[in-house]
C-alpha positions in Angstrom: 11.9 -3.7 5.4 9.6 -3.9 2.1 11.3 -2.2 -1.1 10.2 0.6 -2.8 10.7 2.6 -6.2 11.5 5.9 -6.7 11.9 7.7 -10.3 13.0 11.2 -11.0 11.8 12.6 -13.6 11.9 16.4 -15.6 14.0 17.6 -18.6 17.2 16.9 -19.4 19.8 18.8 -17.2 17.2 19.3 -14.5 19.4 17.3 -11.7 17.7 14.2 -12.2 21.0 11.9 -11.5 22.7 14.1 -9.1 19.9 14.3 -6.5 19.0 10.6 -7.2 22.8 9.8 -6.5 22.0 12.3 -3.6 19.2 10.2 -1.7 21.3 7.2 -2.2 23.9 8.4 -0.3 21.5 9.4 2.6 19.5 6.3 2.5 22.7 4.0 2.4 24.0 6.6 5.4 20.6 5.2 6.8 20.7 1.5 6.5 19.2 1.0 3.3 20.2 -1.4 0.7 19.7 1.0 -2.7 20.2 0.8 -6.4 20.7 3.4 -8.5 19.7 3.3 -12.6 19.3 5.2 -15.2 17.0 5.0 -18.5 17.7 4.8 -21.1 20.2 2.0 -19.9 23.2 1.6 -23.1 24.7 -1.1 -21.9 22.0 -3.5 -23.3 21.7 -4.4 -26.7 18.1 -2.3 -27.2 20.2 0.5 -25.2 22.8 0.6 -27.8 20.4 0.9 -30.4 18.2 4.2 -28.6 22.0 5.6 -28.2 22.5 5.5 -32.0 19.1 6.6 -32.9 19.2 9.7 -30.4 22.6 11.1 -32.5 21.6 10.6 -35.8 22.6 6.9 -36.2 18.8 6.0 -36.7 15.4 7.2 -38.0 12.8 5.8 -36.5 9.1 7.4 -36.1 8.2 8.4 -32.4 6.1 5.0 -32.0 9.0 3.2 -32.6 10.6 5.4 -30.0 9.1 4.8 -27.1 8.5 1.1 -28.2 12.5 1.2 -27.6 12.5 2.8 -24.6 9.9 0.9 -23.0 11.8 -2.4 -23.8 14.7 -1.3 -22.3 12.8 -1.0 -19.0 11.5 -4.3 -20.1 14.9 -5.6 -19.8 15.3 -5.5 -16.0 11.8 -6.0 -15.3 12.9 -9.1 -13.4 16.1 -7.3 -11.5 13.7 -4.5 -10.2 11.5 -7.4 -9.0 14.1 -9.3 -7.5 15.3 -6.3 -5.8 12.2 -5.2 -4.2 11.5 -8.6 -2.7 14.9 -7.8 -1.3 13.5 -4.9 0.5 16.0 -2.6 -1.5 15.2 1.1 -2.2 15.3 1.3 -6.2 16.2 4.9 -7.2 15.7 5.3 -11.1 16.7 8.1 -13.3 13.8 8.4 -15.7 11.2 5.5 -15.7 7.7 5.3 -17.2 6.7 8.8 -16.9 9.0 9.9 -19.4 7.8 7.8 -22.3 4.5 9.2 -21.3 6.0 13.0 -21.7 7.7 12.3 -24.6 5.2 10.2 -26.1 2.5 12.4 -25.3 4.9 15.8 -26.8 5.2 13.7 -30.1 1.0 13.1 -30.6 1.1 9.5 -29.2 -1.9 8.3 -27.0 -1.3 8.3 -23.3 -3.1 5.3 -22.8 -1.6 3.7 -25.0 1.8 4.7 -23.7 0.5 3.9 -20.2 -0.8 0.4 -21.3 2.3 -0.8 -22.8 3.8 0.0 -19.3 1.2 -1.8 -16.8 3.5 -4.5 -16.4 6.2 -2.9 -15.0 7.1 -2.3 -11.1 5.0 0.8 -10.6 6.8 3.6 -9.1 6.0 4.1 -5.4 7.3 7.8 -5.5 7.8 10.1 -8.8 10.0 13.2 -8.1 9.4 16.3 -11.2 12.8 18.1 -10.7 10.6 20.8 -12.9 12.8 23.2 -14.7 11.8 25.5 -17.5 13.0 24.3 -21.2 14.9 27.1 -21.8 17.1 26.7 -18.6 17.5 23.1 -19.4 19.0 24.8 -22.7 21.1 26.6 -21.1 22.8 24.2 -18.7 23.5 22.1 -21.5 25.0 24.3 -24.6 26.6 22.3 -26.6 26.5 17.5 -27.3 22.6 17.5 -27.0 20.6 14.5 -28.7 18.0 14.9 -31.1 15.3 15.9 -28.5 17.5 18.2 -26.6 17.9 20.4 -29.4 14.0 21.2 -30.1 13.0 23.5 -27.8 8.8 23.4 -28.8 9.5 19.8 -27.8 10.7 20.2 -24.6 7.8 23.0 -23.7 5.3 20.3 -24.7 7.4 17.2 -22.2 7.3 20.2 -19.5 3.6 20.6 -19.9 2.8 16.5 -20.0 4.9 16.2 -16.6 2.8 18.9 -15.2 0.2 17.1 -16.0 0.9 13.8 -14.8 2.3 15.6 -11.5 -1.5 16.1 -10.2 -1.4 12.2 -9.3 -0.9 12.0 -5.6 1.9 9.8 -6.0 4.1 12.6 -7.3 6.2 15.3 -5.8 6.8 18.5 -7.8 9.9 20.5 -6.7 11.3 23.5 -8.4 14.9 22.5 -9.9 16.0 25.7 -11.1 17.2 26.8 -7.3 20.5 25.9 -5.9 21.2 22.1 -5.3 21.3 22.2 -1.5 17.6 23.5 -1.8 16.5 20.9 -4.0 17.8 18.1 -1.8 16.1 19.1 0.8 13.0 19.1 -0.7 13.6 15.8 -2.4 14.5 14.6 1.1 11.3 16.3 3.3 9.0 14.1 0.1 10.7 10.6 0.2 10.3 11.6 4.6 6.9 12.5 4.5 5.6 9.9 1.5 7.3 6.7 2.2 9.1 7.1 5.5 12.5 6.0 4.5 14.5 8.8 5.7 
């Protein structure tokens, strides 16, 4: 069985890790060999530093930023290779797409954001859990990082998923409905666009 990658992306407290953690459990059910990750990943050394700078340990510009974030993607580059040779099913919380919509939200070049990725496993499959930024405010009322607290922010990463969402390697589902909903319709996209389920 050939590998494939799937990221989920969308706002912060849009159910990005518990439907990912979801489809795992129904691809394993399955037969399939899966690992779950999630960006950014702390428990590397540029991970520890994006931890710090997200709650007011660091300043850095948004360049900077995503420079950060994109390394630590860099950092398991050859894991995420290794694993898809395996034929394993690679389910990532957040991936390339987000530096895009964050990158993109702060005045940085899509391209360029884009360009700085091509060298990365591309993502077979990108699920939007697309929620509005105010309900992504409200799940979440208190311990938010620095982006989580700037709701004009979170308007503009909405708007810059959106957008990238038009590519017919995406999925768009609503994820302000109940959960049980949501899975289905993560389930019926991974079924229809790669077959695994």
């Amino acid at each position: 069985m050939s590998g494939a990658l799937i990221a989920f992306e969308g706002l912060d407290q849009s159910g990005k890790q518990t439907q990912a953690e979801a489809l795992r459990d129904a691809l394993v059910s399955g037969g399939r060999s899966c690992e779950l990750l999630a960006f950014p990943d702390y428990r590397t050394a540029i991970g520890t530093e994006l931890h710090r700078a997200l709650h007011g340990g660091r300043d850095y510009s948004p360049d900077v930023m995503q420079l950060l974030y994109v390394t630590n993607r860099y950092e398991v580059k050859r894991e995420l290779g290794h694993w898809l040779d395996e034929g394993r099913v690679i389910l990532c919380d957040r991936y390339v797409a987000s530096s895009i919509a964050y990158g993109e939200a702060q005045g940085l070049d899509r391209e360029w954001l884009a360009d700085i990725q091509r060298f990365l496993p591309p993502a077979d499959l990108t699920i939007l859990l697309d929620i509005p930024a105010a309900v992504a405010v409200q799940r979440k009322a208190s311990g938010r990082d620095r982006y989580e607290r700037d709701l004009d922010l979170l308007a503009r990463v909405r708007d810059s998923y959106r957008r990238q969402a038009s590519d017919p390697r995406w999925a768009l589902i609503a994820g302000d409905r109940p959960r049980q909903d949501v899975t289905a319709d993560v389930r019926q996209a991974v079924a229809t666009r790669l077959a695994l389920l």
